[in-house]
N, CA, C and O atoms as a MOPAC input file, in Angstrom:
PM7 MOZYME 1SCF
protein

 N    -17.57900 1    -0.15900 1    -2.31600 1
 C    -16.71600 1    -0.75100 1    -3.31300 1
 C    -15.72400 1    -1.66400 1    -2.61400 1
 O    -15.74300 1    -1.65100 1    -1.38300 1
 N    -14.95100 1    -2.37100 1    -3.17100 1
 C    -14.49000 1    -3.30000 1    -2.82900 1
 C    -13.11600 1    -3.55500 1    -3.50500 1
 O    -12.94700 1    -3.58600 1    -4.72400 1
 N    -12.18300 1    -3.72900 1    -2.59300 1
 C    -10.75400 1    -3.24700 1    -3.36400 1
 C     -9.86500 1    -4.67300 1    -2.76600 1
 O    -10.21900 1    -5.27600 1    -1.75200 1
 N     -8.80200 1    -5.01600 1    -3.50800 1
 C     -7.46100 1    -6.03900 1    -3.13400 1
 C     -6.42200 1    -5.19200 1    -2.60400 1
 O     -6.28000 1    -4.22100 1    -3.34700 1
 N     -5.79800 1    -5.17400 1    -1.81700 1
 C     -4.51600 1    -4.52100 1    -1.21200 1
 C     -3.86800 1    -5.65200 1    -1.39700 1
 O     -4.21900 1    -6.72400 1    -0.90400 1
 N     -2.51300 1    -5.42000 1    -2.39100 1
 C     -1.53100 1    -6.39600 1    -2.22300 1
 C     -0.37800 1    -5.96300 1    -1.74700 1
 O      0.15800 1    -5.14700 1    -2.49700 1
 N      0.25200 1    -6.22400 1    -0.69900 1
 C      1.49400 1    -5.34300 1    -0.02500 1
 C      2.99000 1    -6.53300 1    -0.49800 1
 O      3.01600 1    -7.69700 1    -0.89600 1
 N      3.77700 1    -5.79200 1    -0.27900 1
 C      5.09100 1    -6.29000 1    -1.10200 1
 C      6.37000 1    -5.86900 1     0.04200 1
 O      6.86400 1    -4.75400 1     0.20900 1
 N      6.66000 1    -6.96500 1     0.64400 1
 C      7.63800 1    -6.50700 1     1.85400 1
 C      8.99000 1    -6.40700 1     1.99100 1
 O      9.65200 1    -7.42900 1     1.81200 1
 N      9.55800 1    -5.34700 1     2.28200 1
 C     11.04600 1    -5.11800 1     1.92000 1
 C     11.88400 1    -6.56700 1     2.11700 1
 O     11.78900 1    -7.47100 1     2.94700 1
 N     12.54700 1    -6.39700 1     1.22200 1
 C     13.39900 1    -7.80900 1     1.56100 1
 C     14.55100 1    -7.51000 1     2.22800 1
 O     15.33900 1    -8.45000 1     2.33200 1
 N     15.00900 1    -6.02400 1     2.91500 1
 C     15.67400 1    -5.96400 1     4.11700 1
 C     15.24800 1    -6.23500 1     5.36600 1
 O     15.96100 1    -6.45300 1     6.34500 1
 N     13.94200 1    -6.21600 1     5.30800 1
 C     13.28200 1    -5.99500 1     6.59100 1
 C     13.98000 1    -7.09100 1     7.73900 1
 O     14.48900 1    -8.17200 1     7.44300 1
 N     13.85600 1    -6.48400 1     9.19100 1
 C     14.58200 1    -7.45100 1     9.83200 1
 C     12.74200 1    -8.71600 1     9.89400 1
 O     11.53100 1    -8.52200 1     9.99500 1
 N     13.78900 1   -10.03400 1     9.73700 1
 C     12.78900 1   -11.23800 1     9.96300 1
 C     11.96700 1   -11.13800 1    11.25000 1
 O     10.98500 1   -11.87800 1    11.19300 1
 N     12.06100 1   -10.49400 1    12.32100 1
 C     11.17400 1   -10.97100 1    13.65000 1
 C     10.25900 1    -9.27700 1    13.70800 1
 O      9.94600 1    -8.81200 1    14.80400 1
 N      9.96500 1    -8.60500 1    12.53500 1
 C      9.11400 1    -7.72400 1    12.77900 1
 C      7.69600 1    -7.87400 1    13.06200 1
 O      6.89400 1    -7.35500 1    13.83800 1
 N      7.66600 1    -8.97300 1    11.95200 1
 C      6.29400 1   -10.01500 1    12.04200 1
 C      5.42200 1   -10.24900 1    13.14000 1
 O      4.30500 1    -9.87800 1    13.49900 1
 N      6.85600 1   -11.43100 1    13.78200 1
 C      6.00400 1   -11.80500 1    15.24700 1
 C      5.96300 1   -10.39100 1    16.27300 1
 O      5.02000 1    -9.99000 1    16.95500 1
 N      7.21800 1    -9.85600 1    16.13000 1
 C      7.20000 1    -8.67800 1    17.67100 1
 C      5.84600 1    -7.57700 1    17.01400 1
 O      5.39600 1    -6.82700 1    17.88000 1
 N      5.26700 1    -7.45300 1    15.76000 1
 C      3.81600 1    -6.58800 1    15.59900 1
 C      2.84600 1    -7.36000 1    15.42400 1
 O      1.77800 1    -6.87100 1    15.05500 1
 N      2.95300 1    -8.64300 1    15.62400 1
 C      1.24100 1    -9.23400 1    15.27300 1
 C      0.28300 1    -9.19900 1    16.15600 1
 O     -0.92500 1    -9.16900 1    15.91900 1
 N      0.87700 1    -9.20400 1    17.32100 1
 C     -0.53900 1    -8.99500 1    18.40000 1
 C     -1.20200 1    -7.16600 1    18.10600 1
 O     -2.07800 1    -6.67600 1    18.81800 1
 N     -0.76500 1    -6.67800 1    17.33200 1
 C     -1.14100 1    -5.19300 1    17.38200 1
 C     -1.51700 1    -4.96700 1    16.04600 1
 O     -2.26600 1    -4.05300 1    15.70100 1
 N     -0.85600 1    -6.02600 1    15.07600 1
 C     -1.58800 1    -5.92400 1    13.61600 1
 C     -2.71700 1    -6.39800 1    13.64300 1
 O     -3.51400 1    -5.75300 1    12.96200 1
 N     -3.35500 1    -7.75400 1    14.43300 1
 C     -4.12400 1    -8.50800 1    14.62000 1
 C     -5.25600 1    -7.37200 1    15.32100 1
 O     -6.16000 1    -6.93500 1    14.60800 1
 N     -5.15600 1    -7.02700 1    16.46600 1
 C     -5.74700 1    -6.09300 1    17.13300 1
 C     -6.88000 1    -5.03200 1    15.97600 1
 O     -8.10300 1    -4.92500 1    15.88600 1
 N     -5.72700 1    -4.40900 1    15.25200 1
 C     -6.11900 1    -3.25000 1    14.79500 1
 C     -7.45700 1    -4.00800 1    13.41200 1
 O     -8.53500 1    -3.61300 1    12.96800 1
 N     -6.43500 1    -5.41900 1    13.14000 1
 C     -7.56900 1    -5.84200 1    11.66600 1
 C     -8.72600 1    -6.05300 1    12.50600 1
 O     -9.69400 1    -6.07500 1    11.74600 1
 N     -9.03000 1    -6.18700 1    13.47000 1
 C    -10.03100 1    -6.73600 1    14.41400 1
 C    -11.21100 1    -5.47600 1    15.22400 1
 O    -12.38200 1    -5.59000 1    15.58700 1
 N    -10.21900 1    -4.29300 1    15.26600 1
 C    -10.75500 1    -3.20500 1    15.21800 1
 C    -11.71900 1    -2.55300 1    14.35900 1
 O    -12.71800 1    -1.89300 1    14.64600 1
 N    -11.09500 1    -2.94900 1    12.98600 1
 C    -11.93400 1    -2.44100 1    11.62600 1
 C    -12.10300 1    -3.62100 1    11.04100 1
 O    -11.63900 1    -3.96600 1     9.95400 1
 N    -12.92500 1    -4.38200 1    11.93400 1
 C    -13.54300 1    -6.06800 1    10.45700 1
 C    -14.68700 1    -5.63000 1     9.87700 1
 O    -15.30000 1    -6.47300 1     9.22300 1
 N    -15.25800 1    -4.24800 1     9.95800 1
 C    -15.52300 1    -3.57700 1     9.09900 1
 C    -15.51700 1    -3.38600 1     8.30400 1
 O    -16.64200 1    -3.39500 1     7.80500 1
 N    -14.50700 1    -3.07100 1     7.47200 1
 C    -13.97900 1    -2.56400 1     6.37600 1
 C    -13.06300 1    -3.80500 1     5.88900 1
 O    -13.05600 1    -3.96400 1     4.66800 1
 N    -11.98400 1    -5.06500 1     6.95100 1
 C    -11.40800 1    -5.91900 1     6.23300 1
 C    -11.90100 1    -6.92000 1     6.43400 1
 O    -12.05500 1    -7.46400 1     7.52800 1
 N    -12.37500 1    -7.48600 1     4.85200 1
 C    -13.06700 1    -8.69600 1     5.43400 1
 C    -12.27800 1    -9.51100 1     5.68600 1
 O    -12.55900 1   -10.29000 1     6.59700 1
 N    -11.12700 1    -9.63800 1     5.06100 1
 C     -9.84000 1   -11.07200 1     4.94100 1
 C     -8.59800 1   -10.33000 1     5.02200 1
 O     -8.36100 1    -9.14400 1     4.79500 1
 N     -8.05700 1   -11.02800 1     5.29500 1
 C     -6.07200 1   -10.66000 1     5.49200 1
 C     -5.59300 1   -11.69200 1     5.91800 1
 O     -6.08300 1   -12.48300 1     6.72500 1
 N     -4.03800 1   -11.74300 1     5.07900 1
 C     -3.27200 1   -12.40400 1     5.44400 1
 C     -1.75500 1   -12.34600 1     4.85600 1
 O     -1.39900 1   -11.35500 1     4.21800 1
 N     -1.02100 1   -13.25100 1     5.04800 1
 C      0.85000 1   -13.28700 1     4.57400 1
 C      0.02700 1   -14.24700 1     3.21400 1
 O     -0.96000 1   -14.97300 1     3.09200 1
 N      1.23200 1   -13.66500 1     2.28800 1
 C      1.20500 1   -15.18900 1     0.97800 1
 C      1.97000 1   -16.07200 1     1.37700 1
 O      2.41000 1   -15.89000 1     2.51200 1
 N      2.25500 1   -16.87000 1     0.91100 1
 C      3.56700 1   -17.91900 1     0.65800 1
 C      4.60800 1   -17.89600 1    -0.26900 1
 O      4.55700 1   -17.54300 1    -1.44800 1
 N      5.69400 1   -18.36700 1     0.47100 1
 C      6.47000 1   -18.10000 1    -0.68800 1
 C      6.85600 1   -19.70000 1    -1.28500 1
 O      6.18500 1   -20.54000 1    -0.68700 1
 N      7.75100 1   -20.27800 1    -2.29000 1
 C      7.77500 1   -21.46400 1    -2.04700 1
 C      7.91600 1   -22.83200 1    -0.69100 1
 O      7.33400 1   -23.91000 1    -0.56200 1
 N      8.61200 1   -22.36400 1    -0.14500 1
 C      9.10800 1   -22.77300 1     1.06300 1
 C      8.09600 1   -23.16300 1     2.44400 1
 O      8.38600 1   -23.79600 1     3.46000 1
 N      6.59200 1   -22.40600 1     1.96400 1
 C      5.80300 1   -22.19900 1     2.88200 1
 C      5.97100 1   -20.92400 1     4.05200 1
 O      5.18700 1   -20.88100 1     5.00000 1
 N      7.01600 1   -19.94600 1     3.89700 1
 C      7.08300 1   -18.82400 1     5.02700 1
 C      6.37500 1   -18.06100 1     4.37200 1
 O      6.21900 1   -18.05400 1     3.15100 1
 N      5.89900 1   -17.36300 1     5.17900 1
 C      4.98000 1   -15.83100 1     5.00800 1
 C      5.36500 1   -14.90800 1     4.96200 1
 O      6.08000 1   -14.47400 1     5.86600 1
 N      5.00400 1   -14.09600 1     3.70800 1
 C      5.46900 1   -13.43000 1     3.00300 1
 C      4.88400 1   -12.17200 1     2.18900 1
 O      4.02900 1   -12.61100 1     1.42000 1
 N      5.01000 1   -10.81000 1     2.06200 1
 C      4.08800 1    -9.69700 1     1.41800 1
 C      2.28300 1    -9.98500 1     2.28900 1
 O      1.88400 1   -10.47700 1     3.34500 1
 N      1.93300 1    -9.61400 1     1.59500 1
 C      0.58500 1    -9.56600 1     2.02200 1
 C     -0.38200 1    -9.47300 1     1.56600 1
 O     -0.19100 1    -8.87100 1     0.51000 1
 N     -1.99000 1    -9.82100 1     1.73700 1
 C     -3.11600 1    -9.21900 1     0.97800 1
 C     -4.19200 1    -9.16300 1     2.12700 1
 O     -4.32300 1    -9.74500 1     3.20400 1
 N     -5.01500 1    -8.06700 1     1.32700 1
 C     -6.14800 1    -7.75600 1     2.14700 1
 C     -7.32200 1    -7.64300 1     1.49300 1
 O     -6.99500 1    -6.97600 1     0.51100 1
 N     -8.78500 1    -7.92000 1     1.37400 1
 C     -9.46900 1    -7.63400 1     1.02500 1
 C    -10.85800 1    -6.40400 1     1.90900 1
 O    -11.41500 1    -6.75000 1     2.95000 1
 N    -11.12500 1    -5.20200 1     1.29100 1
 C    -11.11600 1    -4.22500 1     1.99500 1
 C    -12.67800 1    -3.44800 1     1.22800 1
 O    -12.94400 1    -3.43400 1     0.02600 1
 N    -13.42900 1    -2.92100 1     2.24600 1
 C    -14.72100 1    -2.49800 1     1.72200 1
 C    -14.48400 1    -0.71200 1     1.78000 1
 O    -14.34800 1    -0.16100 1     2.87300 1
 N    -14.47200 1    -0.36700 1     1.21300 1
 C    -14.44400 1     1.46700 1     1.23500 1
 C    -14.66500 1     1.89700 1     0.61100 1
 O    -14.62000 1     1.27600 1    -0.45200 1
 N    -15.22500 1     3.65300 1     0.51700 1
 C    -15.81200 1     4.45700 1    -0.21500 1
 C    -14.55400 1     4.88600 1    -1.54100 1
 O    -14.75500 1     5.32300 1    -2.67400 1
 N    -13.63000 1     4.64600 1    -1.04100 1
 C    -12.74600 1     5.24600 1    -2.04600 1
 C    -11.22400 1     4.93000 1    -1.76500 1
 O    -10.80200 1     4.99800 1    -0.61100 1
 N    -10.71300 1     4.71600 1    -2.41700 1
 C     -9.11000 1     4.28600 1    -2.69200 1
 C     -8.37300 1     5.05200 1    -1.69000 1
 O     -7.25400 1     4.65300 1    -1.36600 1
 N     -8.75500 1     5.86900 1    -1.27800 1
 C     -7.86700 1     7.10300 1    -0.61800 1
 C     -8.26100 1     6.42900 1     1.11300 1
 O     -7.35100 1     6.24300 1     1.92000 1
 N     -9.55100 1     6.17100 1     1.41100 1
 C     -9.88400 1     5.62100 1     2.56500 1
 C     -9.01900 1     4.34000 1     2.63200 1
 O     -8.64900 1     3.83700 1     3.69300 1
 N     -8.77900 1     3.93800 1     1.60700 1
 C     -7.52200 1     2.42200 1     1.62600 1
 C     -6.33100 1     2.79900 1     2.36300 1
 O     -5.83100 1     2.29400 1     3.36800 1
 N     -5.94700 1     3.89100 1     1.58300 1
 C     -4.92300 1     4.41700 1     2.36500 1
 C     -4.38300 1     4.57800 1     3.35000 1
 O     -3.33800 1     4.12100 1     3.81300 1
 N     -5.25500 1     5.39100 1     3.77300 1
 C     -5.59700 1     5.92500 1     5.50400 1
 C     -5.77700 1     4.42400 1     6.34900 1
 O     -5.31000 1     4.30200 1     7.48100 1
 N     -6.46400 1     3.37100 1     5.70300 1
 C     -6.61900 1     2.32200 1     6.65000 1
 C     -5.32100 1     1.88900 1     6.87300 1
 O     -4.78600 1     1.76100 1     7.97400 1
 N     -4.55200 1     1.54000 1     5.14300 1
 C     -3.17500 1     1.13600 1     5.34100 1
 C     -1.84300 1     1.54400 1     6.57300 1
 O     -1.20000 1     0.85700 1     7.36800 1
 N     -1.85800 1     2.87900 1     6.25600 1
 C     -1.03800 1     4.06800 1     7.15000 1
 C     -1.57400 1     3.84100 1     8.32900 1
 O     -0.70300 1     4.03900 1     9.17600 1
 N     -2.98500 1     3.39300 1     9.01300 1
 C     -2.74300 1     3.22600 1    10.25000 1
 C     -2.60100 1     1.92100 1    10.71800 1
 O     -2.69200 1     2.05700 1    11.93800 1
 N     -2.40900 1     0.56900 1    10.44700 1
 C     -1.99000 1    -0.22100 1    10.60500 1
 C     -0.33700 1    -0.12800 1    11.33100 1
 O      0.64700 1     0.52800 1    10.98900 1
 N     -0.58400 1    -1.20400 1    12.59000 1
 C      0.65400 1    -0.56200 1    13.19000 1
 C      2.33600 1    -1.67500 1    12.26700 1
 O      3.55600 1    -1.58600 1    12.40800 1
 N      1.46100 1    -2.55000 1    11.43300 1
 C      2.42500 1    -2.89200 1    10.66000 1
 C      3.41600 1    -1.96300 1     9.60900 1
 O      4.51500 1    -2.32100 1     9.18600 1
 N      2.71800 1    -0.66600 1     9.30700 1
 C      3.27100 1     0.28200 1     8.35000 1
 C      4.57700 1     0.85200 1     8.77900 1
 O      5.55800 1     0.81400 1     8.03800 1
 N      4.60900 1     1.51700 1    10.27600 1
 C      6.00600 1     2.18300 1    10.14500 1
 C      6.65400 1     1.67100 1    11.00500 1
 O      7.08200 1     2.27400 1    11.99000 1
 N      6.81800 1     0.51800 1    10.77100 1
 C      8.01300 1    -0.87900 1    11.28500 1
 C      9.10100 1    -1.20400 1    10.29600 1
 O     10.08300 1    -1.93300 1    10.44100 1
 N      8.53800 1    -0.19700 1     8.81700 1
 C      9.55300 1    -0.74000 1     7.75000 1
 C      9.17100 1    -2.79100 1     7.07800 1
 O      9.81500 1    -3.36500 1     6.20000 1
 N      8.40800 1    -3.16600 1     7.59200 1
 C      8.31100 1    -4.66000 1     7.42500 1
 C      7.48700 1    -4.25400 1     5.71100 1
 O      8.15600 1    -4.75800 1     4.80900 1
 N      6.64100 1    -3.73100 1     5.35600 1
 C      6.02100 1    -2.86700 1     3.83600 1
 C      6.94200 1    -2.57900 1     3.68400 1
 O      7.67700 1    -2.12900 1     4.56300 1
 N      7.39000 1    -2.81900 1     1.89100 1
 C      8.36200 1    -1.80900 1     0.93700 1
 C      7.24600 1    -1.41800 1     0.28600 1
 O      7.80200 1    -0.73900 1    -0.57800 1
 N      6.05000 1    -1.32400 1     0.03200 1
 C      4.99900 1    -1.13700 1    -1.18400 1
 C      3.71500 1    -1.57200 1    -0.97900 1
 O      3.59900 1    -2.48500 1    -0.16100 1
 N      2.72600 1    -1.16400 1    -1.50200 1
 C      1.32600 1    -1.86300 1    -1.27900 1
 C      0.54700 1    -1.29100 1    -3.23500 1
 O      0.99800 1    -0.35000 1    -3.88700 1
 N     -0.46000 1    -2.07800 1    -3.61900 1
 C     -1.24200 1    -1.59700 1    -4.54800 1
 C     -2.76100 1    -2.63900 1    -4.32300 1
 O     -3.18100 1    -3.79200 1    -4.23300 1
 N     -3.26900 1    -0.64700 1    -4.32000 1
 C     -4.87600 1    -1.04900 1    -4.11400 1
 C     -5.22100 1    -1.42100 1    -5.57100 1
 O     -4.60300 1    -1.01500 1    -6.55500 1
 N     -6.58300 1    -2.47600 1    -5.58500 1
 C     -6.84200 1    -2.96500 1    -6.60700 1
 C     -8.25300 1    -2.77200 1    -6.56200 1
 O     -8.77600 1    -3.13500 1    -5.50900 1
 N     -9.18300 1    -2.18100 1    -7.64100 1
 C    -10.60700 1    -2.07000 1    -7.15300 1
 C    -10.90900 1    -3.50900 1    -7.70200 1
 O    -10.25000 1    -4.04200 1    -8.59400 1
 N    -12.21800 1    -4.19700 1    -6.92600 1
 C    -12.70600 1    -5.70400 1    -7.29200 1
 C    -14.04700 1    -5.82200 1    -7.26600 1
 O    -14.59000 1    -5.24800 1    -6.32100 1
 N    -14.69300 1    -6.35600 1    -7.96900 1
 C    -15.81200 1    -6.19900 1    -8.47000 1
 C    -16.14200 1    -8.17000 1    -8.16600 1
 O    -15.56800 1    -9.01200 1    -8.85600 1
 N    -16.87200 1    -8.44500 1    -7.33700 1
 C    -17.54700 1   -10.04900 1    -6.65400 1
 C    -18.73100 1    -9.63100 1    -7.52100 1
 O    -19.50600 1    -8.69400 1    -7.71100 1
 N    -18.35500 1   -11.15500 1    -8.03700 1
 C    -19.23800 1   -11.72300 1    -9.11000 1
 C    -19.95300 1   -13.40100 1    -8.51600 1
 O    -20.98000 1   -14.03300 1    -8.76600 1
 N    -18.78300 1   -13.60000 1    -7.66000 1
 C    -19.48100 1   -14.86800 1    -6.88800 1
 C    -18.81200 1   -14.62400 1    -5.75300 1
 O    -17.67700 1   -14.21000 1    -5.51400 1
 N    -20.23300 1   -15.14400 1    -4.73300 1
 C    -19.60300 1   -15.34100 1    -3.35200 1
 C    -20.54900 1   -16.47000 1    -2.84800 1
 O    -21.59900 1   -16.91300 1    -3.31500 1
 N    -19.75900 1   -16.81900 1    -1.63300 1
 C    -20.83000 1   -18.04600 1    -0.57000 1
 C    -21.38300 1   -18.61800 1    -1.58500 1
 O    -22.53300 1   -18.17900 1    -1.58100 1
 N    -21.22900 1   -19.57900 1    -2.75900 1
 C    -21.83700 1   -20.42500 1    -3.75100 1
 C    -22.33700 1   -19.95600 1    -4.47600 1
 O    -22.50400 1   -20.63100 1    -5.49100 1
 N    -22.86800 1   -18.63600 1    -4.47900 1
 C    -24.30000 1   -17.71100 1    -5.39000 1
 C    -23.17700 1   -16.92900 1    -6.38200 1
 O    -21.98000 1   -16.66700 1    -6.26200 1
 N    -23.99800 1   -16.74200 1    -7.22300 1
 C    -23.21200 1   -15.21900 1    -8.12800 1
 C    -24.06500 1   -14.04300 1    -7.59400 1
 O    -25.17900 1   -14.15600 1    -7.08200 1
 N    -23.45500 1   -13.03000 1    -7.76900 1
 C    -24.24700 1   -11.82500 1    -7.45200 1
 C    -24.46200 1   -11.02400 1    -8.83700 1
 O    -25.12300 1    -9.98600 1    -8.88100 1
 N    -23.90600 1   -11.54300 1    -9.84600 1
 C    -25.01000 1   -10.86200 1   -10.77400 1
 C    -25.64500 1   -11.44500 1   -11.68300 1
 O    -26.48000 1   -10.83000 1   -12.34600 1

């Protein structure tokens, strides 16, 4: 199955959590490209990066979890929130799939 993680980032968070965890956030998405096919920051108007999304292959919502929680972005405080979204691809690479 196939789920959206949209993460929502404290707006206390200190600004340089980002750069001082990305070589280890990067790492870990790279660890499991498995399971994520895509990730990244949104935008906010301004063009800075901002909350997050992921698109994520797993047996179950709860395995979302567990992927989330070990991401070494989680207990940096830089996340105030995340919501898994189940997603159902109807088109990909030009084709529909159903």
């Amino acid at each position: 199955m196939h789920y959206v993680v949209l993460f929502t980032d404290a707006p206390d968070a200190d600004p340089d959590i980002r750069t001082t965890h990305m070589a280890a956030h990067l790492d870990f998405l790279e660890r499991n490209a498995d399971r994520v096919a895509a990730a990244g920051p949104l935008s906010d108007p301004a063009q800075a990066g901002r909350d997050g999304l992921w698109i994520v292959t797993a047996d179950t919502p709860d395995l979302v979890t567990q992927l989330i929680h070990a991401d070494p972005f989680w207990p940096t405080g830089l996340r105030a929130s995340y919501a898994i979204i189940p997603w159902r691809r109807v088109f990909a690479a030009g084709s529909r799939l159903i």
